[in-house]
PAZA-957661 format. One line per field, with one value per residue: x, y, z of N, C-alpha, C in turn; residue in three letters. Coordinates in steps of 0.001 Angstrom, whole numbers, always signed. Each point is the difference from the previous one (the first is absolute). Last residue first. Layout:
<kekes>
nu: [X|...];
nv: [Y|...];
nw: [Z|...];
cau: [X|...];
cav: [Y|...];
caw: [Z|...];
cu: [X|...];
cv: [Y|...];
cw: [Z|...];
aa: [ALA|...];
</kekes>
This chain:
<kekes>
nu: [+24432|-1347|+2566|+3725|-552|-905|+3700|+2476|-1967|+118|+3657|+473|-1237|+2659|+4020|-406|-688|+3702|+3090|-1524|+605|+3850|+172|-5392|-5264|-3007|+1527|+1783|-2917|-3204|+1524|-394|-3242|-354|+2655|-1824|-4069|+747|+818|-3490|-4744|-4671|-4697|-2226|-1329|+110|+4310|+2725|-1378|-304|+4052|+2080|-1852|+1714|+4384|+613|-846|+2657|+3471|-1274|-439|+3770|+1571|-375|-3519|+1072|+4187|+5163|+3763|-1291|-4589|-3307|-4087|-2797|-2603|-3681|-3772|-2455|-3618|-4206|-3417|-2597|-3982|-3989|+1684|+2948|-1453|-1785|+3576|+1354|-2488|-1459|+2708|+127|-3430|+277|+2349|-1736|-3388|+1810|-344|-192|-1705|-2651|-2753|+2151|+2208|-2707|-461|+3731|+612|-2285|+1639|+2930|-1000|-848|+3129|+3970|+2605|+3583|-54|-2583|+2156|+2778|-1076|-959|+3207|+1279|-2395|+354|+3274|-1503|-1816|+3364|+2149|-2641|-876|+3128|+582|-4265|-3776|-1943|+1316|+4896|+4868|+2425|+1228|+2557|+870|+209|-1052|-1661|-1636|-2371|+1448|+3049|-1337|+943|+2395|+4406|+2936|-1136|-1166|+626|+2478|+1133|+1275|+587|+850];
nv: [-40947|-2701|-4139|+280|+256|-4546|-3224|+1151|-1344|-4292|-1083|+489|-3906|-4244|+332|-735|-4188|-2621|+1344|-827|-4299|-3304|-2645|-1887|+1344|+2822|+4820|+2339|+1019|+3775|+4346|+772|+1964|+4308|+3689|+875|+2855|+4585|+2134|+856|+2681|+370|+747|-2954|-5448|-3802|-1330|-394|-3000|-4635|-2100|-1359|-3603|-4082|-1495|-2107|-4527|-3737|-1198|-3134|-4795|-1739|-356|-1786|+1463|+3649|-453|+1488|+1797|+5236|+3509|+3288|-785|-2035|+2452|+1656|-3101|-514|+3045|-407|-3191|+1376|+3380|+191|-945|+2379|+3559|-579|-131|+4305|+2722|-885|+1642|+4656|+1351|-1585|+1982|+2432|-2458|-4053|-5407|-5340|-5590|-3124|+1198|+1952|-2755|-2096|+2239|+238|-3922|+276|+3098|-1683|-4426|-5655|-3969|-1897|+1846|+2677|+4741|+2493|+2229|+3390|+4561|+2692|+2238|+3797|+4080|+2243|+3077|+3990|+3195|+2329|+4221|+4271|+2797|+3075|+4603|+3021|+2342|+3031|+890|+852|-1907|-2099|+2876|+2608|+543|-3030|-4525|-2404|-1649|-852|-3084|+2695|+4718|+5613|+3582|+1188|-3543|-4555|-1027|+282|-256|+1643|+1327|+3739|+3454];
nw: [-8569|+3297|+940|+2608|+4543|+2289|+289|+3592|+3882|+1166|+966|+4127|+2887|+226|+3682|+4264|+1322|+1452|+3882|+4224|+1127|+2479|+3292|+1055|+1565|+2564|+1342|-3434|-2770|+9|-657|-4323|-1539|+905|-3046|-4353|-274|-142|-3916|-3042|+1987|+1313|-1124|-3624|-369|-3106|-1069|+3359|+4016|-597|+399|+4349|+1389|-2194|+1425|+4146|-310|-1294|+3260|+3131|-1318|-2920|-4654|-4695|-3306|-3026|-3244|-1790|-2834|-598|-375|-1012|-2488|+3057|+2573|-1456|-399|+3947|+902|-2287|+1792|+4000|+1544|+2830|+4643|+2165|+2350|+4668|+4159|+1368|+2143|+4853|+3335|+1631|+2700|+4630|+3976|+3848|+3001|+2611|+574|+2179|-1421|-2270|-3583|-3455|-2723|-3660|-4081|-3443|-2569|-3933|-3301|-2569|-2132|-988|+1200|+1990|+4622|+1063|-2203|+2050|+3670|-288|-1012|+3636|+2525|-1518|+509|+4084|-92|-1938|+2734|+2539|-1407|-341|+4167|+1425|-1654|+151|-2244|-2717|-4695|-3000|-1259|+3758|+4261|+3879|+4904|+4784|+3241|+4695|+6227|+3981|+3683|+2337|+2147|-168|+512|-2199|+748|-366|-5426|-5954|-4493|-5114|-5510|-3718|-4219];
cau: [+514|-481|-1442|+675|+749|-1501|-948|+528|+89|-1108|+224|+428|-1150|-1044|-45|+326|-1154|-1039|+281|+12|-1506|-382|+1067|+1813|+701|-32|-480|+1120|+587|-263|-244|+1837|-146|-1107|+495|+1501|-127|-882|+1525|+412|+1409|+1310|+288|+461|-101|-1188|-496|+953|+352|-1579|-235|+830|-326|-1588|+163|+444|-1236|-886|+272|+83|-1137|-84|+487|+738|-683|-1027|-1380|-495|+928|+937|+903|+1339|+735|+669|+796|+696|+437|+883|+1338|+926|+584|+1345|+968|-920|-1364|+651|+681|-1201|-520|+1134|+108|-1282|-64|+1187|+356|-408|+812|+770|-120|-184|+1460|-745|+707|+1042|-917|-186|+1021|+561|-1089|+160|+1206|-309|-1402|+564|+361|-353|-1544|+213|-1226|+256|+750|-696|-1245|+754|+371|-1124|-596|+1267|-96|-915|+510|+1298|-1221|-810|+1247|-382|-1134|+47|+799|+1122|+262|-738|-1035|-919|-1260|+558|-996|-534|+407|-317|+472|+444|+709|-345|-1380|+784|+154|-437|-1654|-988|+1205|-246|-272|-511|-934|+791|-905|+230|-382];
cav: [+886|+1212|-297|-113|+1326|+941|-282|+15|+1393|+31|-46|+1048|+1191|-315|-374|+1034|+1171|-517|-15|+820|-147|+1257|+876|-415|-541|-912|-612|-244|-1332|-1465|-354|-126|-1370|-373|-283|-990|-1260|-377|-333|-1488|+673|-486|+529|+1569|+1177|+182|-475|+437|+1450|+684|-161|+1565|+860|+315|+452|+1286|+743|+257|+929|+1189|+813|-268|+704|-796|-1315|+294|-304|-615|-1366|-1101|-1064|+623|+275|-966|-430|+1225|-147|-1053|+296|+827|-901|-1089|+185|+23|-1001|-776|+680|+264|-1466|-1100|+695|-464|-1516|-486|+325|-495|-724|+1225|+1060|+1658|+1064|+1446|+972|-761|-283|+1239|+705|-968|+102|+1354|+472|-1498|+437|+941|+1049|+1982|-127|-472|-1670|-1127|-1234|+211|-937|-1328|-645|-610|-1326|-927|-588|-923|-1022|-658|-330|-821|-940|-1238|-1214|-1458|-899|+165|-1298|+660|-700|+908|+192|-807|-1517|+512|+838|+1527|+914|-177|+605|+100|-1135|-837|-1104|-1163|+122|+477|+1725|+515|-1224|+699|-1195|-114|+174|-1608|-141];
caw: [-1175|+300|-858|-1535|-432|-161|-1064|-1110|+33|-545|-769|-575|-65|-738|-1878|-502|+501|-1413|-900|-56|-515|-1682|+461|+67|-1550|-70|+1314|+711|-262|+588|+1104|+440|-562|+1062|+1230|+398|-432|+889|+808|-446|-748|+619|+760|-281|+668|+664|-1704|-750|+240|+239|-1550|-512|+1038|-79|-1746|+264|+931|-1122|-998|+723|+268|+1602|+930|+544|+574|+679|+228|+580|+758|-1058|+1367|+402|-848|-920|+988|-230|-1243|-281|+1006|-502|-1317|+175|-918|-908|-201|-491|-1002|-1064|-97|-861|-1562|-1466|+465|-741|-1499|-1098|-841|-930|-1204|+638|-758|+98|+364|+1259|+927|+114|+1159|+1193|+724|+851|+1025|+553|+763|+663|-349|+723|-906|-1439|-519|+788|-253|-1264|+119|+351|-904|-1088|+967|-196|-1436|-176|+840|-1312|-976|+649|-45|-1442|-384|+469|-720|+702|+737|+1130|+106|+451|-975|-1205|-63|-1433|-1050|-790|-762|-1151|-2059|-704|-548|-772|+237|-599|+388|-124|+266|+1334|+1226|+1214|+782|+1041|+1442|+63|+1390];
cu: [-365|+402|-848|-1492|+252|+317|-1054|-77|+782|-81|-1357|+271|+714|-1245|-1017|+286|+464|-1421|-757|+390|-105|-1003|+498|+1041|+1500|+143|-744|-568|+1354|+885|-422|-468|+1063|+50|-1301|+644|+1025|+251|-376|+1776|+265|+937|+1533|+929|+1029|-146|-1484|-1019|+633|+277|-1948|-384|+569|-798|-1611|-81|+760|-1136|-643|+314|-297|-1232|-935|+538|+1339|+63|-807|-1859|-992|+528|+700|+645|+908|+913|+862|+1750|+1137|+407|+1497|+1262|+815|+835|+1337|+1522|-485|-1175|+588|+194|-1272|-618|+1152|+814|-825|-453|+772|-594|-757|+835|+954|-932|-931|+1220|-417|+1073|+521|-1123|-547|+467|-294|-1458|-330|+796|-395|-1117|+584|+280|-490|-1523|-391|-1121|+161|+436|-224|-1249|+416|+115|-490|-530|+814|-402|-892|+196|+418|-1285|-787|+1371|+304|-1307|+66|+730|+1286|+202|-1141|-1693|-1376|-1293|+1101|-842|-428|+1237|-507|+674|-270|+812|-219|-930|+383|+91|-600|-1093|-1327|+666|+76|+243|-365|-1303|+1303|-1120|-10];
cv: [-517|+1083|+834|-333|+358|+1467|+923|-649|+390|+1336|+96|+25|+1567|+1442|+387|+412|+1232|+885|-617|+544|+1609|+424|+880|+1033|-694|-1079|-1124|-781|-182|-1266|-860|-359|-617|-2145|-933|-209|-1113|-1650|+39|+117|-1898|+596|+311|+811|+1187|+931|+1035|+615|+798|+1501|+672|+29|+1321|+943|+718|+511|+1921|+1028|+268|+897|+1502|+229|-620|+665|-228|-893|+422|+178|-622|-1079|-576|-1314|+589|+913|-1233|-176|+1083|-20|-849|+427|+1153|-660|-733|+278|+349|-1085|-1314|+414|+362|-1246|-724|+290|-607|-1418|-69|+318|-616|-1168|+226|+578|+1672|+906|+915|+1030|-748|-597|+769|+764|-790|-194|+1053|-38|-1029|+581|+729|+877|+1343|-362|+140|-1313|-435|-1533|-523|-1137|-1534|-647|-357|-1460|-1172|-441|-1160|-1698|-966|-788|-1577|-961|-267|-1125|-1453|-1056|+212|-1415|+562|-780|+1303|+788|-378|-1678|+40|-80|+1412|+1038|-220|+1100|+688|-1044|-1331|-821|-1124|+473|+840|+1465|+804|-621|+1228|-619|-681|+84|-1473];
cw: [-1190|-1230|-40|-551|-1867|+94|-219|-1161|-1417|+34|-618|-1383|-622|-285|-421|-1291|-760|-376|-1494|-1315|-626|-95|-1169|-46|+848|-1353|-320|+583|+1115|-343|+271|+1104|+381|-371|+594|+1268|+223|+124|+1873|+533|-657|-695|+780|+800|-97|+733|+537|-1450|-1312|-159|+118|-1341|-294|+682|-350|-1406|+127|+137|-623|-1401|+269|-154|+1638|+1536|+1279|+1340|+890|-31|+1421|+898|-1636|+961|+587|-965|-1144|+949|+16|-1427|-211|+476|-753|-1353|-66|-1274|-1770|-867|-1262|-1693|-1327|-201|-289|-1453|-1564|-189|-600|-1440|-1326|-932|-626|-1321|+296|-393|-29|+882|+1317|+1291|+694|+1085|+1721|+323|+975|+1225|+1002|+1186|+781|-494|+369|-493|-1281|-223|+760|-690|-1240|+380|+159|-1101|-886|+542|-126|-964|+547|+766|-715|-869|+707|+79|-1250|-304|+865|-891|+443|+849|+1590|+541|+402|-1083|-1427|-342|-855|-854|-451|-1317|-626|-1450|-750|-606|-991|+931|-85|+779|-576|+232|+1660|+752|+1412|+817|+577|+1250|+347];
aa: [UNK|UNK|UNK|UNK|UNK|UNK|UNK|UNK|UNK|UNK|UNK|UNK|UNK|UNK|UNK|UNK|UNK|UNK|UNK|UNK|UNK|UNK|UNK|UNK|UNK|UNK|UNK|UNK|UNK|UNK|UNK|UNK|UNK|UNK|UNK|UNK|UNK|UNK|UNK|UNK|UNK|UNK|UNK|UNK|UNK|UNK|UNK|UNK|UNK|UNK|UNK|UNK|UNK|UNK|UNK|UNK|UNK|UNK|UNK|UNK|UNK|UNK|UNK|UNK|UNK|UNK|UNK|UNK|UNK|UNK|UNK|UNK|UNK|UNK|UNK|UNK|UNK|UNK|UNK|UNK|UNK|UNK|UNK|UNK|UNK|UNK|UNK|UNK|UNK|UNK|UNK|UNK|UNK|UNK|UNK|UNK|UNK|UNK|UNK|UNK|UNK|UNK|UNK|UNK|UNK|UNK|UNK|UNK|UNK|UNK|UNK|UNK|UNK|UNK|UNK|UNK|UNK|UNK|UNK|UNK|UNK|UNK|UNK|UNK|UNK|UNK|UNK|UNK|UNK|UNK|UNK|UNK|UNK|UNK|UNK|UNK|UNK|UNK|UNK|UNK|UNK|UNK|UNK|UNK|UNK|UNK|UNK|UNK|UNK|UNK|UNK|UNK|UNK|UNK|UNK|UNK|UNK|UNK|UNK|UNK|UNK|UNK|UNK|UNK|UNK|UNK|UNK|UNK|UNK];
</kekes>
C-alpha cells in the first residue's frame, strides 16, 4: 500500500495536508514527522560541530529553546540526537570500520552528520526498518550534501547494513 498527499480535490484545505499511509515501523508517527525530525537532527548536529564543544544533547537543548520544532517531530528528534549523544564513540567506530580510502574526521560536516544519523537509526532504534534508515539518509544527503554526497551515503550505510547482517549470523 503506498500513500498519497491529500489536499483541496479531497476537501482538504491545502494548510491542512498532509501525507497518509503506512507509519515507519508501526510506531503510530506519520512518515513525514520522523522525515522532518531527521532533518532537524541534521541542524543540530551541524550546530553541535560548528562550535566545536558540547554535546549533541547540548545542541538539541539550545535548538529546542531557540526554535519552534512542531511536537509530532520532536520525539523522533530527542531519540536520535540522544541516541548519538550516549553512543557516539560506537557509532563512529562502526562508521570507521565500513568507510574505505577515507576518514571519519576528514568527511563534510553535512555527510558526517547524515552518516551518524542513519548509523543511530540503524545500530539503535529498533523501531526504524534499516533500509528505512538508508533511503531517509540518502534524501538528506540529496537535499543538502554535494553532488556525491547521495550516492556516498549510500554506500557507506549499506555496507554498514551488511556488516551488521554478517555479524548477526
Amino acid at each position: 500500500m503506498g500513500s498519497r498527499a491529500l489536499g483541496p480535490r479531497d476537501g482538504i484545505p491545502l494548510r491542512e495536508a498532509r501525507v497518509i499511509g503506512e507509519d515507519e515501523g508501526g510506531t503510530g508517527q506519520p512518515r513525514w514527522a520522523r522525515t522532518r525530525a531527521r532533518a532537524w537532527a541534521l541542524q543540530v548536529l551541524y550546530r553541535w560541530e560548528s562550535e566545536g564543544d558540547g554535546s549533541p544533547g547540548a545542541s538539541l537543548a539550545d535548538t529546542l529553546r531557540a526554535r519552534r520544532v512542531a511536537p509530532e517531530r520532536r520525539e523522533h528528534l530527542k531519540r536520535i540526537v540522544e541516541g548519538l549523544d550516549k553512543h557516539r564513540r560506537e557509532v563512529d567506530e562502526a562508521l570507521r570500520a565500513v568507510l574505505e580510502n577515507w576518514r571519519l574526521e576528514r568527511l563534510s560536516v553535512i555527510d558526517r552528520s547524515v552518516l551518524r544519523i542513519g548509523a543511530v537509526e540503524m545500530l539503535y532504534l529498533e523501531d526504524v526498518p534499516p533500509r528505512v534508515a538508508i533511503q531517509e539518509a540518502v534524501r538528506l544527503a540529496q537535499r543538502y550534501g554535494g553532488r556525491e554526497s547521495a550516492a556516498f551515503v549510500n554506500g557507506v550505510l549499506d555496507a554498514l547494513l551488511r556488516e551488521r547482517v554478517a555479524g548477526s549470523s
